[in-house]
N, CA, C and O of each residue as an XYZ file, in Angstrom:
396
protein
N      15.623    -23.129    -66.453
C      16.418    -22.564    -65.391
C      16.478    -23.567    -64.240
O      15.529    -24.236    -63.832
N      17.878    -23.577    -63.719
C      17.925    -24.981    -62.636
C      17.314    -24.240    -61.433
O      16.837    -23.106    -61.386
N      17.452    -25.176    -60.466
C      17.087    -24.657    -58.862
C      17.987    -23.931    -58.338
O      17.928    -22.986    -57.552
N      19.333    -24.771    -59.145
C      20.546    -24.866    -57.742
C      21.474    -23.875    -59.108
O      21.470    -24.144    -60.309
N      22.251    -22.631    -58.371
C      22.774    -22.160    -59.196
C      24.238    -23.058    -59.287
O      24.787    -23.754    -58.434
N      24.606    -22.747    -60.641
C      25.789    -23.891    -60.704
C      27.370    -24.012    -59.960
O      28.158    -24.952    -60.065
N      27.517    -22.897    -59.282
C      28.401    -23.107    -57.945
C      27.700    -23.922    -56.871
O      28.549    -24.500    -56.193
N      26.820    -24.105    -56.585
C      26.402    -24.450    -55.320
C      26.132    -26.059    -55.925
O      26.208    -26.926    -55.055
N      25.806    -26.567    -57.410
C      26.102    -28.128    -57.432
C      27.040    -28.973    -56.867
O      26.731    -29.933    -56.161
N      28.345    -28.609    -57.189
C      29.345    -29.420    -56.543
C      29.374    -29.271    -54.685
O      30.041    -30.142    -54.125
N      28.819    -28.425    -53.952
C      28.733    -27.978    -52.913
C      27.792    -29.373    -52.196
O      28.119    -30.123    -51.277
N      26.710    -29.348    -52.913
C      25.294    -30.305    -52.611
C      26.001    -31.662    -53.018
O      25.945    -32.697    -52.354
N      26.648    -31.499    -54.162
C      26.874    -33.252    -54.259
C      28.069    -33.714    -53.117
O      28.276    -34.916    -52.949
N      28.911    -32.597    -52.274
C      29.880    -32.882    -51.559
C      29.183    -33.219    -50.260
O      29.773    -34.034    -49.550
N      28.198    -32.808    -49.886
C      27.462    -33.159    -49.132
C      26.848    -34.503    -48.564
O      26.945    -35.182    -47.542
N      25.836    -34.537    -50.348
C      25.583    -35.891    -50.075
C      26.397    -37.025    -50.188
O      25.944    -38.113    -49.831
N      27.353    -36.944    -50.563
C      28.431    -38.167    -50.291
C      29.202    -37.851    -49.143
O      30.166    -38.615    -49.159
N      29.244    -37.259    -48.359
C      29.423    -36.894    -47.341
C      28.535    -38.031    -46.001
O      29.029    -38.872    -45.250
N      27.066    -37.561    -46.170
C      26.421    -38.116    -45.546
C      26.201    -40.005    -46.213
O      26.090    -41.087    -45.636
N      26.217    -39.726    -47.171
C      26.110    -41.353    -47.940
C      27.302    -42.170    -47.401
O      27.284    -43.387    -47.585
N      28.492    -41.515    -46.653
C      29.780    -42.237    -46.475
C      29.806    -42.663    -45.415
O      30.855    -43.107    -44.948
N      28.749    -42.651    -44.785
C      28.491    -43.158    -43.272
C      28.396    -44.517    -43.088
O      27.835    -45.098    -44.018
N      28.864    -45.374    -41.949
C      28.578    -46.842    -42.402
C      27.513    -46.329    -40.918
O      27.460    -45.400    -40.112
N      26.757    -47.660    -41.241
C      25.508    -47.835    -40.649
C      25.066    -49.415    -40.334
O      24.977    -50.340    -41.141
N      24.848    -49.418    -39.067
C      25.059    -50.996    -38.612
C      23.304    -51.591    -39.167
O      22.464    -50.758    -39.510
N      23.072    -52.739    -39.167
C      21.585    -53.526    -39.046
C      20.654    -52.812    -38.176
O      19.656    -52.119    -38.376
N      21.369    -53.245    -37.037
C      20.757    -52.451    -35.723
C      20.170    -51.505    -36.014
O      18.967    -51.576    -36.262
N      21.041    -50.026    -36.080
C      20.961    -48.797    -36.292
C      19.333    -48.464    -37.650
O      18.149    -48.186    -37.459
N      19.829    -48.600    -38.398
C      18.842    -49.133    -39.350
C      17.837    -49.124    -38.846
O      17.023    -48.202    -38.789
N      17.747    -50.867    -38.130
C      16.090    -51.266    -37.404
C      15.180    -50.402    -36.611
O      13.964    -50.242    -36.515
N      16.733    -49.693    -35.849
C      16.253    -48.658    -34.803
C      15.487    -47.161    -35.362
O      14.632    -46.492    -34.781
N      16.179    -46.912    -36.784
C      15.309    -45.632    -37.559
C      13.842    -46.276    -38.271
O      12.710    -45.827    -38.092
N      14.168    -47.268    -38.986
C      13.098    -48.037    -39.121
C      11.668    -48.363    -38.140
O      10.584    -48.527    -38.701
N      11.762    -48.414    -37.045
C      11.034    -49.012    -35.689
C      10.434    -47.554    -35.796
O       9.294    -47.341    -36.209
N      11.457    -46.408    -35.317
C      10.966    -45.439    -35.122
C      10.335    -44.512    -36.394
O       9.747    -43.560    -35.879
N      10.281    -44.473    -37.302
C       9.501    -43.796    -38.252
C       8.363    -44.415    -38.182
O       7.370    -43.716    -37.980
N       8.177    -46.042    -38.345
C       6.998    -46.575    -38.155
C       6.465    -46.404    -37.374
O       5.276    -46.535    -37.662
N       6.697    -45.999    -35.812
C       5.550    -45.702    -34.828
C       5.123    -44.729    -34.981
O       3.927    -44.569    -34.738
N       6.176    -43.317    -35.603
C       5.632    -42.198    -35.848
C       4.422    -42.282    -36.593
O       3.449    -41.639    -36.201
N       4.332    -43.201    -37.921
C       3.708    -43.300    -39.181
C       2.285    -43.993    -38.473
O       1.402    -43.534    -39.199
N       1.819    -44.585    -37.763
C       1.125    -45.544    -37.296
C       0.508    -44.804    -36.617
O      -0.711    -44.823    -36.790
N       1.253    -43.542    -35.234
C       0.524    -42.474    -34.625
C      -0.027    -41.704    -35.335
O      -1.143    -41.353    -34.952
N       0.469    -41.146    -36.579
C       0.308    -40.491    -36.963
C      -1.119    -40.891    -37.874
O      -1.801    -39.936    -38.247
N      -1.465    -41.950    -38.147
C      -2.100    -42.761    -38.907
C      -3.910    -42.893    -37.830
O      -5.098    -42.693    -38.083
N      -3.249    -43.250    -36.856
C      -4.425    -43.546    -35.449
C      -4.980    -41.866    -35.198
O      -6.143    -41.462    -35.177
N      -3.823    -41.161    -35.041
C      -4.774    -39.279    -34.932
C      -5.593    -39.079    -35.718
O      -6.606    -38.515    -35.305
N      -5.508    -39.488    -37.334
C      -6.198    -38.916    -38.493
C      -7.194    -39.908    -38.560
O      -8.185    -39.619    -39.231
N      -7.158    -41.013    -38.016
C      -8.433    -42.044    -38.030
C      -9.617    -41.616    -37.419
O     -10.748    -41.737    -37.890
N      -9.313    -41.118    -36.372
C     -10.116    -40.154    -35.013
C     -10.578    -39.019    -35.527
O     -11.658    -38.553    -35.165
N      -9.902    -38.515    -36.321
C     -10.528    -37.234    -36.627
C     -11.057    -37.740    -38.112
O     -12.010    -37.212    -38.685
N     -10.600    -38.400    -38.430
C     -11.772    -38.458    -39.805
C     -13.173    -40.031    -39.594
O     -12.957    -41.194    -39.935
N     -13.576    -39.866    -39.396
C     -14.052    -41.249    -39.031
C     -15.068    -42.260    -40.318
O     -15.612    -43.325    -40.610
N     -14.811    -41.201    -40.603
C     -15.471    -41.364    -42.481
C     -14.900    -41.799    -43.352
O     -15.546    -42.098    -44.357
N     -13.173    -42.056    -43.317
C     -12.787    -42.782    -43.659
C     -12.625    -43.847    -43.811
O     -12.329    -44.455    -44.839
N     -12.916    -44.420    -42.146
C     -12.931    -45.683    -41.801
C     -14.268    -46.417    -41.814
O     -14.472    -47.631    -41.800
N     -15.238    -45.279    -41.847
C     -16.955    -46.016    -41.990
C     -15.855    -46.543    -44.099
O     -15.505    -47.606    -44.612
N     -15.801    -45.604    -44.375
C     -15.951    -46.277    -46.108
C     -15.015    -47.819    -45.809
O     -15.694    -48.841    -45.910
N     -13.568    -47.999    -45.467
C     -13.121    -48.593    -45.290
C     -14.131    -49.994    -44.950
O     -14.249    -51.037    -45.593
N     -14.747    -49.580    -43.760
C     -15.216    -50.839    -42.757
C     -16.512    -50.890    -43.721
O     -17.340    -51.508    -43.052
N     -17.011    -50.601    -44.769
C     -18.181    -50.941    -45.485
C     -17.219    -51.749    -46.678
O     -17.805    -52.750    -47.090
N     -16.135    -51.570    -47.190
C     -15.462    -51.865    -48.622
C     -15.385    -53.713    -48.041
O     -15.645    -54.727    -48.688
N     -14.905    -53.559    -46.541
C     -14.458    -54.832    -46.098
C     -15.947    -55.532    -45.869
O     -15.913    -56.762    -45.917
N     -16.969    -55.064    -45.678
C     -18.349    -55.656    -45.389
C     -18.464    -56.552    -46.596
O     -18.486    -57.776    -46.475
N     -18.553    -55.827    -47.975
C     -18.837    -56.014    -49.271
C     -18.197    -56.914    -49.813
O     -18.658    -57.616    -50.713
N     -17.076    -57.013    -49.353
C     -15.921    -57.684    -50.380
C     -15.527    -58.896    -49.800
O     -15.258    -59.913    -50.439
N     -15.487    -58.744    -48.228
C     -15.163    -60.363    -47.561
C     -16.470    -60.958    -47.044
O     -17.223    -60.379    -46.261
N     -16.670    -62.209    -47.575
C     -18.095    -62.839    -46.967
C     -17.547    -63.658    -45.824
O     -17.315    -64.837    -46.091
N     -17.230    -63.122    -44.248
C     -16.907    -63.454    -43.482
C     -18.697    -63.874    -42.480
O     -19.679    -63.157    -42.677
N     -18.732    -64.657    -41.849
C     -19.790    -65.139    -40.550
C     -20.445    -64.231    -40.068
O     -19.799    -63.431    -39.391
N     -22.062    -63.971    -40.224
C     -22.428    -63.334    -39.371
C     -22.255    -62.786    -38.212
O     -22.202    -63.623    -37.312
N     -22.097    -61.231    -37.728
C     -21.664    -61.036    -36.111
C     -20.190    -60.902    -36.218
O     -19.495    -61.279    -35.275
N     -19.602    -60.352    -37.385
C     -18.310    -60.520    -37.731
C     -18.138    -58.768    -37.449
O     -18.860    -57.844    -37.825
N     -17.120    -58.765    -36.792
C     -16.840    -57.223    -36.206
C     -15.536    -56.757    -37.607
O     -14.420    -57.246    -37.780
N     -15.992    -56.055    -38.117
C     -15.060    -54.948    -38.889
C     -14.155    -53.990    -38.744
O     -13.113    -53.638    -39.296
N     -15.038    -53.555    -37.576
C     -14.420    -52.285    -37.328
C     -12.916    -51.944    -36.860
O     -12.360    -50.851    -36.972
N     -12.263    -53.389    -36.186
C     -10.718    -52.802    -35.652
C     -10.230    -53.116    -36.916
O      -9.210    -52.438    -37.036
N     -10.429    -53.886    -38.098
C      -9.685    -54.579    -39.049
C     -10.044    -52.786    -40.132
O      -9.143    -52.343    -40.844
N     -10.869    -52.345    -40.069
C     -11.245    -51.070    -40.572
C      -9.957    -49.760    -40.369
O      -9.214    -49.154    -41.140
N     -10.291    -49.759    -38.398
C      -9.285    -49.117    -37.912
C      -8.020    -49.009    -38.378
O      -7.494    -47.943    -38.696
N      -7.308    -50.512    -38.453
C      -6.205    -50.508    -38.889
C      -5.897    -50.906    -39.845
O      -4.880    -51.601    -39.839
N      -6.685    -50.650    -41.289
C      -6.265    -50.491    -42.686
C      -6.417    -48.788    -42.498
O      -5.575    -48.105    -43.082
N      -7.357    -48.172    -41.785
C      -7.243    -46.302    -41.918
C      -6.135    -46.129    -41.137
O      -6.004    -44.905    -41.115
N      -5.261    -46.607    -40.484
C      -4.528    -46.209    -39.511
C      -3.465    -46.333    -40.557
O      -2.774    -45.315    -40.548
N      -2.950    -47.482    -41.749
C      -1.937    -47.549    -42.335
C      -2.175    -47.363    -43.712
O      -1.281    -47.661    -44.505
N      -3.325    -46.882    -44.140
C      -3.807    -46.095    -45.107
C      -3.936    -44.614    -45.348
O      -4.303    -44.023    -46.363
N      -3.483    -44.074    -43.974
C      -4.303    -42.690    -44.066
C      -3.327    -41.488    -44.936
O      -3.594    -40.291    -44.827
N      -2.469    -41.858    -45.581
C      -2.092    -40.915    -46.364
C      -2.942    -40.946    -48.180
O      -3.152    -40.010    -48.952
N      -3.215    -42.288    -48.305
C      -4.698    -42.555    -49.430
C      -5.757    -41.711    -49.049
O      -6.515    -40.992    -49.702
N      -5.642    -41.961    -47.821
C      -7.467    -41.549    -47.851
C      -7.312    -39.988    -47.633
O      -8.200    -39.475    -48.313
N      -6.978    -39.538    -47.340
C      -6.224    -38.023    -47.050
C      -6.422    -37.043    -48.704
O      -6.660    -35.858    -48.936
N      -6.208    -38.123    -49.491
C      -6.014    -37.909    -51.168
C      -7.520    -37.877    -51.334
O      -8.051    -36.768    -51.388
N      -8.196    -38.858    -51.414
C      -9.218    -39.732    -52.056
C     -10.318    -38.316    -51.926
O     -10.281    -37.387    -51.119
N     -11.279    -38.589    -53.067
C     -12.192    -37.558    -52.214
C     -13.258    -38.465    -51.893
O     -13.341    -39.524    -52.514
N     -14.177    -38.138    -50.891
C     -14.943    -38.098    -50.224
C     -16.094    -39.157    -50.758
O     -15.498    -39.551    -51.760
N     -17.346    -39.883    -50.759
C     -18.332    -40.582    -51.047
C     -19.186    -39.575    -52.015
O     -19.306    -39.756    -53.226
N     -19.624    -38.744    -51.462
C     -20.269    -37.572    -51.725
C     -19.663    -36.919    -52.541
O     -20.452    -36.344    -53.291
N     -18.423    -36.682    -52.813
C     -17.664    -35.702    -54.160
C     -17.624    -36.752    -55.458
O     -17.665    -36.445    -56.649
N     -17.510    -38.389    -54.734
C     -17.019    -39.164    -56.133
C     -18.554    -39.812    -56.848
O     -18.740    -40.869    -57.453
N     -19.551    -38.655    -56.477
C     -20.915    -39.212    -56.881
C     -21.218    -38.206    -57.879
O     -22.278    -38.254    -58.503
């Protein structure tokens, strides 16, 4: 059984070519582009804050894996892999569940 009963197909496809028939400059583009990404990035920095356990695993994966100089700070490079990660880690379960 479909979703869409079969009058209302041609309705939806008139639509989206409707909206698909739009011309749309570079600019314009950059400008939806720019703005989803800050959304995505805020949105990314709230859930960092409130989960902070994400970013301890994060900022330990990067301890382990890069043999960077003693006195080597992790934590903003942590921050902002959870900040543009956080729909993974959101998924992932937990230290404690994957034991």
């Amino acid at each position: 059984m479909s979703a869409l009963p079969e009058s209302g197909v041609p309705a939806v496809l008139g639509r989206v070519r409707r909206v698909l028939s739009h011309r749309v400059t570079v600019g314009g583009l950059t400008e939806i582009v720019l703005w989803l990404g800050g959304v995505y990035l805020t949105v990314g920095l709230v859930w960092s804050f409130f989960h902070p356990d994400g970013v301890q695993r994060i900022e330990t994966q990067l301890e382990q894996q890069l043999h960077l100089p003693a006195g080597t700070n992790y934590q903003l490079a942590a921050l902002g892999a959870a900040s543009v990660l956080w729909p993974v880690l959101s998924v992932l379960p937990s230290v404690g569940c994957a034991h």
